[in-house]
N, C-alpha and C positions, 0 to 999 in steps of 0.2 A: 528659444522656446521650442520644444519638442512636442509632438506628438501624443507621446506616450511615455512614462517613466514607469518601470518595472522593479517593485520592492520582494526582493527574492528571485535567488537563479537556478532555484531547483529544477526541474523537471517540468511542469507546467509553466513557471516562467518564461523557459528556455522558449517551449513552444509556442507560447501566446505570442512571445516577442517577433518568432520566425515568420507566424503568419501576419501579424501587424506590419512586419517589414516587406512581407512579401507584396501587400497590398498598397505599398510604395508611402511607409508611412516613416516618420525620424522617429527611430526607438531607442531608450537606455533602460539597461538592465543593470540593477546595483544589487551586488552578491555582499556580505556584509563577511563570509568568510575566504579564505588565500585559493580556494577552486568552486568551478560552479558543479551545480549539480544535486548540492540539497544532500538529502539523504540516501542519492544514486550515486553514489562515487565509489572510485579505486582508490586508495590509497596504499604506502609499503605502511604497514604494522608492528617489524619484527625485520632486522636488516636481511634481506635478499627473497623477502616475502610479502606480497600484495594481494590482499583481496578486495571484494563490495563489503567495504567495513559497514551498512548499515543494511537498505537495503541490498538481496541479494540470488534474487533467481528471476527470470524473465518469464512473461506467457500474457499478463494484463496490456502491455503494449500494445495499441491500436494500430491494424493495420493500414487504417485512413493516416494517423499519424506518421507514422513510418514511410508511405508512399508520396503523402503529400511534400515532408521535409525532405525528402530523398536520403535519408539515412544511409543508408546500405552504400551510395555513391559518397557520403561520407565517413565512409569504414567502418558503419555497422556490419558484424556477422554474427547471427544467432547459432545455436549449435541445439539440437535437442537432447534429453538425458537418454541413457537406452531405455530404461525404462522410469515410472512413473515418484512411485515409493515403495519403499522396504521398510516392514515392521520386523523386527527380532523378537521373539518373543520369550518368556522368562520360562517358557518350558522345551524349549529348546528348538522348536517348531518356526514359520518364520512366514511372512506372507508378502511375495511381488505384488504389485499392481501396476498396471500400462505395459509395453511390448508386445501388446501379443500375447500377455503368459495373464491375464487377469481370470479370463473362466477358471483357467485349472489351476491355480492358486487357491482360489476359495472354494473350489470343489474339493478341496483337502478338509476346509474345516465343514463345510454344508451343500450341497448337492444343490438343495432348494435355494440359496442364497444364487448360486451360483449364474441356475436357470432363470432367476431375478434380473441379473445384469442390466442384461440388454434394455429392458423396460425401466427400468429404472435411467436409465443414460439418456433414451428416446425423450421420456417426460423433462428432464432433467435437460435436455438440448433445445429442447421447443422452448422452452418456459426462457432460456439463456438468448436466444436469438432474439424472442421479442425486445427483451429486454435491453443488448448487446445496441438496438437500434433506436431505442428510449435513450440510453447512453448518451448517443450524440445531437440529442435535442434538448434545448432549453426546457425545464418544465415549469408548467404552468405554476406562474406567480398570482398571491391575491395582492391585487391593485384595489388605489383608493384614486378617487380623483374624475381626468379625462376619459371620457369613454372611448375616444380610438385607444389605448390601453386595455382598457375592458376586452375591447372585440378582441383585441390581437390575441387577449391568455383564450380566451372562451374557444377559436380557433385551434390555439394549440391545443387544447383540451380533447376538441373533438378529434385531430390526429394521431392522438394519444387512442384514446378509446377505441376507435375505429383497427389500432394494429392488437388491443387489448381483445375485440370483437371476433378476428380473424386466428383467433387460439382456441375459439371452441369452449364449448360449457366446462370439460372435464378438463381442462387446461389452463382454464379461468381460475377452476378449484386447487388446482394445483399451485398453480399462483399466490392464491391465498395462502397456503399452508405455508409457502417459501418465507410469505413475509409474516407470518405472523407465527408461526409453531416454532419451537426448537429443532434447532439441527439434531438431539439424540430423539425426542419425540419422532421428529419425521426420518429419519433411518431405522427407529426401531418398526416405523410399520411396515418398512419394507425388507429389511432381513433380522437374522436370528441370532449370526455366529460375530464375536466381539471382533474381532483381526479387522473384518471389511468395514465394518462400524466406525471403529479406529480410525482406519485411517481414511474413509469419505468424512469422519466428524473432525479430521484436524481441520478442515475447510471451514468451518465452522468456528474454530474458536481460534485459531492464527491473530497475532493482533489483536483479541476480542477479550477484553478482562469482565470474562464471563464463564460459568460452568454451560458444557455443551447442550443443559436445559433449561437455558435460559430462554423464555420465549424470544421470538426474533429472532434469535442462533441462526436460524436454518437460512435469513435471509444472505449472514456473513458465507456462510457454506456457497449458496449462489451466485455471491459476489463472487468468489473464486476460479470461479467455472464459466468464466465471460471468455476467457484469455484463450488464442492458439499464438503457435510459434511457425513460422513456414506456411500459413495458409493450413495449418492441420489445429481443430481446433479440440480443448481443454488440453493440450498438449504444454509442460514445462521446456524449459530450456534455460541458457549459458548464454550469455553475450562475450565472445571472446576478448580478454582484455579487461572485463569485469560490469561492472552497472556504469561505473564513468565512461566506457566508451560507449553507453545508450547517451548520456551528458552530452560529451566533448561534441558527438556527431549532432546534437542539438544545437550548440553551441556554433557549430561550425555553420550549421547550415541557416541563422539567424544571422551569423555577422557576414556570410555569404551576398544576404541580401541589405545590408546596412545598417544591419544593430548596433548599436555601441553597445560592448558588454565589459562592466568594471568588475576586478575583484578588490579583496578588503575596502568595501565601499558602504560599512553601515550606516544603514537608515535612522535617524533621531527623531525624527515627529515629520507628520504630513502637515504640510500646510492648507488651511482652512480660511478663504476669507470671502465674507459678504456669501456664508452658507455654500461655500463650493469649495471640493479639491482642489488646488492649482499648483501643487509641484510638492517637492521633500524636502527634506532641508536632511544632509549629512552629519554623521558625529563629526568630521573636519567644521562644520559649521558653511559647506557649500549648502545652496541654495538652488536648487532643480528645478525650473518650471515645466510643465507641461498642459496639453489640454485634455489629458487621461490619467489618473494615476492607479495602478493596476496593483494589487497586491499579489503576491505566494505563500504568505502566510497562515499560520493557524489563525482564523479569524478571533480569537481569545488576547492573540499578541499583538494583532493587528487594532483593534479596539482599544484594548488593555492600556498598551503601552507605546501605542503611536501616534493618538489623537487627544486632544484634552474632552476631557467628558462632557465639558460645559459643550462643546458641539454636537452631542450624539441627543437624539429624539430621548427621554428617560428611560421611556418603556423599554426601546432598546436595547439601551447599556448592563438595566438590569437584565434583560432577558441574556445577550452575549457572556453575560459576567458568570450564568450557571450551565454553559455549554460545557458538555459532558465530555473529557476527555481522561485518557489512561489506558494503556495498552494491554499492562501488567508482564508487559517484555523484558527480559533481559540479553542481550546481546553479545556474543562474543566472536572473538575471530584466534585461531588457533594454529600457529606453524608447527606442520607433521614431520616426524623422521620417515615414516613409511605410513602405509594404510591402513586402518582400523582392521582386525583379523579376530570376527564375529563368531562367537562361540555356537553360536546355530548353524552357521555357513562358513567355516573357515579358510582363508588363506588373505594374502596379503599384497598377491599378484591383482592387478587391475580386471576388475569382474563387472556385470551389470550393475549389482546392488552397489557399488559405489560411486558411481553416477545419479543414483536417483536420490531423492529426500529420504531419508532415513529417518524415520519416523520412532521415540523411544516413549511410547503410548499407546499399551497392551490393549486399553477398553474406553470406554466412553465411561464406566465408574471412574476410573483412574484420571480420565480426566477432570473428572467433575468433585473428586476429593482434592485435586492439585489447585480446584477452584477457592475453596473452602479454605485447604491452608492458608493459601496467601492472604484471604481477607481474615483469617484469626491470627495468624503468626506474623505476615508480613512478605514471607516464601513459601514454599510449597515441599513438603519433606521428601518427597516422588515427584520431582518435578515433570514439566514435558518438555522432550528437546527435543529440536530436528538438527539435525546435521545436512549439511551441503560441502561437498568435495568438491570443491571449484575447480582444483587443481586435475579432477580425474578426467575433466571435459575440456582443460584450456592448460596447458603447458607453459605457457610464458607468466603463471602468476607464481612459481616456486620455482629452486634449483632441482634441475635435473635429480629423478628418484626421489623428491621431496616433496610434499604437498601443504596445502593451506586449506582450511574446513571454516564454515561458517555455521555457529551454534544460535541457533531461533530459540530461548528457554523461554518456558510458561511453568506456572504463573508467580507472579511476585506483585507487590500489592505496590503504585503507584508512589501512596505515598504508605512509611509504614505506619503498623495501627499503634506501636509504642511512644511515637511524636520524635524517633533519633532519626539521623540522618544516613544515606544510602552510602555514601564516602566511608562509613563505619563499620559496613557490612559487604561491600561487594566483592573484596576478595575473597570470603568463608564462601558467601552463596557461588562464587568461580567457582572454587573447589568445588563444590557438591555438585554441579553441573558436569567440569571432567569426570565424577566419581560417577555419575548417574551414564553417561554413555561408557566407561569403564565395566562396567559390571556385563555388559555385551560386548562388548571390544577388550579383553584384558590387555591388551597391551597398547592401548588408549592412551593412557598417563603418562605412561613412560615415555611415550614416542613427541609428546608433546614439549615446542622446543621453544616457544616462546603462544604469550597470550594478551589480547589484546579486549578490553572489559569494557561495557556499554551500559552501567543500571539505568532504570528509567531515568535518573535525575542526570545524568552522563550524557542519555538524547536528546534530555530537553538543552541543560547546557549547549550541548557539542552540534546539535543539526534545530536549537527551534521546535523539539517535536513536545510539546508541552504534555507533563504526564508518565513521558514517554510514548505517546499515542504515533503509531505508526499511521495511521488515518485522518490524522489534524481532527477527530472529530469520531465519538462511538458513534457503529453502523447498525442504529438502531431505527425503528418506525419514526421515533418522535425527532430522529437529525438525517433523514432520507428524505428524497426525490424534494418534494414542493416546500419542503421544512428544513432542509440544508442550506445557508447554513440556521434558519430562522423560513416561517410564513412572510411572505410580503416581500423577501430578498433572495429567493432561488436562482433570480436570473443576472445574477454573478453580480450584480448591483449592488453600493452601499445604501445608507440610507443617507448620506451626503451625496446631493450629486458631483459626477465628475468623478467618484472614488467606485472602484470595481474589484472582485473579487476573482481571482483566477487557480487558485489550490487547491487540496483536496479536501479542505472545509465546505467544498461545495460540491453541487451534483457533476458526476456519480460517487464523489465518494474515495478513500484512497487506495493505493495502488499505484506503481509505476505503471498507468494509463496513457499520459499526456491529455486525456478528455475534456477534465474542467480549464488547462487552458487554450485547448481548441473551442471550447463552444466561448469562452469569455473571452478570446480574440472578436468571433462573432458577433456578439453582441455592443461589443466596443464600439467596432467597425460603424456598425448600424447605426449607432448614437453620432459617431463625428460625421457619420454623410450625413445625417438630420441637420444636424445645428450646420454644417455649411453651407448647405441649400435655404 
């Protein structure tokens, strides 16, 4: 009998399991595919070529997480980009942002934008810190029942309030806009010229199968801007060795403390008896008991397809069964002969702009048409891609003068609106994706030596991410804070007891964070010293 059994070794898995073991508990973690790490992993794609085939740039990792596992002593090294992002743009003009060079970037296209900056970052920082510290607290769940429960949410509430208090009326307000405006609504009231638009509104729709005005947009934009890398914070970065070496160092530093961690070890059903979780049962037909059973799953799979429904409260099931997921992602990973050599900025020697996100999304129209497509055609005719040169900032993922790029497309419709299948189409929308960063890079296409394809239905297959939802869950008002994954169950709880929730179906929300399975280690904890006293 174990402690704890852990279904999914993604990323929050990995962590919950770390801290559960650190607090001297017998943990299993069953990973269902041949390495752990979820949607965080290295893999080679293309013979003598390795990138983070899914996720693939750093900055949301929690420095509590990071310190407490002791990552860095188990060969984490983050690196940061030189600078932030690079836009090209179709008139031959081009805009940095981060290093140092952000004023006089945009004081090319607007003066007034420019002198904007700073105020805009200030508000934009205050609003992220309270929130950064909301992050790592349970929030407040509505309880039915016991009133020592009652008092405990009413408590956190007031904690809550009290940091929401010490932000000030104009900051309050600002708050509000976060979560409830759109990302282009609330950038347009604060600049004029599209470039800087662009690119503070990819923050906003990244992940987000939504036009950048969509209301609540602007809360996705804020979720972006939690993350520092180095103690330097909204700062991007490179995990050397890729996203599985944020993994392996998870990994490491769980079985460090006495994790059992399996791979090829899928999950087939939780077992349920006399109204409580008590263990898993394996596709081998093994039988796992525990006195916790901890999911990482998209709570949709978790539900869906690991419990028989006759055990789930009604209300429940129907409510989980329309939990809103879809990224509108399409993902690719690309081995380079040489560097993209940008017709705004040419050359092909290693530069700033190849380091950072490279952003191929002129305007917040252009976004919000790339929106539209997808939801009438299926794909988007202009799509938007970000490009990531892994290779420009970590040398051991390609051979020497060779590199490997990771392509973020938006948008493409989940499922398509014709009722065919994505297996049908993902090689055309590939091409149009190389052909869309080609058209600024001319010799993009050519240099391109192998390609490795992710449609949404490829994530869901390949990593679990149902929809393709890079988030286990849209990061919208009505699946955030006290409503993620559901009212009544924020506090990583199922509604079986014994069964807990530890992904990013729950708060904060997704991102390579590690959060939701630090606070649902927490909360675990608190439950098994209860019942043993």
């Amino acid at each position: 009998m174990r402690d704890a059994v852990i279904i999914g070794g993604g990323h929050n898995g990995l962590v919950c399991a770390a801290y559960l073991a650190m607090a001297g508990l017998k943990v299993a973690v069953l990973e269902r595919r041949h390495v752990v790490g979820g949607a965080a992993v290295t893999e080679e794609f293309h013979p003598g070529f390795r990138n983070s085939v899914a996720s693939y740039t750093v900055s949301l990792l929690n420095p509590k997480v990071i310190a407490d596992l002791a990552l860095a002593e188990h060969g984490l090294r983050i690196v940061e980009r030189r600078i932030a992002n690079f836009l090209p743009l179709d008139d031959g003009r081009y805009l940095k942002v981060g290093g140092g060079k952000t004023h006089e970037e945009v004081a090319k296209f607007s003066a007034r934008d420019a002198g904007r900056l700073d105020a805009y970052q200030a508000k934009l920082e205050a609003v992220a810190d309270v929130l950064r510290a909301l992050a790592l607290e349970t929030p407040p769940n509505v309880v039915e029942g016991h009133p020592f429960a009652a008092i405990a949410e009413l408590v956190k509430s007031g904690r809550i309030a009290n940091r929401l208090r010490h932000l000030g009326l104009d900051l309050q307000r600002e708050l509000l806009d976060l979560f409830t405006n759109s990302a282009g609504a609330y950038l347009d009231g604060w600049f004029t010229s599209d470039p800087i638009k662009a690119a503070y509104g990819w923050d906003g729709v990244v992940g987000n199968y939504a036009s950048p005005y969509t209301p609540g947009s602007a809360y996705v934009l804020l979720h972006h801007c939690f993350g520092e890398v180095n103690g330097k914070k909204g700062t991007w970065g490179h995990a050397i060795g890729g996203m599985g070496a944020i993994t392996q160092a998870m990994a490491k530093s769980a079985a460090a403390h006495g994790a059992e961690i399996r791979v090829d070890a899928p999950v087939r059903e939780v077992i349920v008896e006399q109204d409580r979780a008590v263990g898993v049962v394996t596709e081998t037909g093994e039988a796992i008991r525990a006195r916790a059973v901890i999911s990482n799953l998209n709570p949709k799979l978790l539900y869906g397809a690991l419990i028989d429904r006759a055990a789930l409260p009604p209300s429940f099931a129907e409510r989980i069964a329309k939990w809103r997921c879809g990224s509108g992602t399409f993902r690719m990973n690309v081995a380079l002969s040489e560097l993209p050599d940008f017709t705004c900025l040419p050359g092909k020697d290693l530069a700033d702009h190849h380091t950072s996100g490279i952003i191929i999304a002129p305007s917040l129209g252009y976004m919000e048409r790339a929106y539209f497509d997808a939801r009438t055609h299926g794909w988007s005719k202009q799509p938007i891609v970000e490009v990531v040169i892994s290779s420009a900032l970590d040398d051991t993922l390609a051979p020497k003068g060779q590199h490997v790029a990771s392509l973020f497309c938006q948008h493409v419709a989940p499922e398509l609106p014709d009722g065919s299948s994505w297996d049908d189409h993902r090689e055309a929308v590939a091409d149009l994706m190389i052909d869309t960063v080609d058209r600024h890079a001319p010799n993009f296409k050519r240099s391109v030596l192998g390609r490795q394809i992710f449609s949404p239905l490829d994530l869901e297959r390949t990593f679990g991410l149902v929809g393709g939802d890079i988030f286990h869950g849209a990061l919208d008002l009505g699946q955030m804070f006290s409503a993620r994954p559901m009212l009544g169950h924020a506090d990583y709880r199922g509604p079986i007891p014994g069964l807990y929730m530890c992904g990013s179906g729950t708060h904060p929300g997704g991102g390579v964070t590690g959060l939701p399975g630090h606070n649902a280690a927490r909360e675990v904890l608190r439950d098994l010293k209860r019942r043993k006293n």
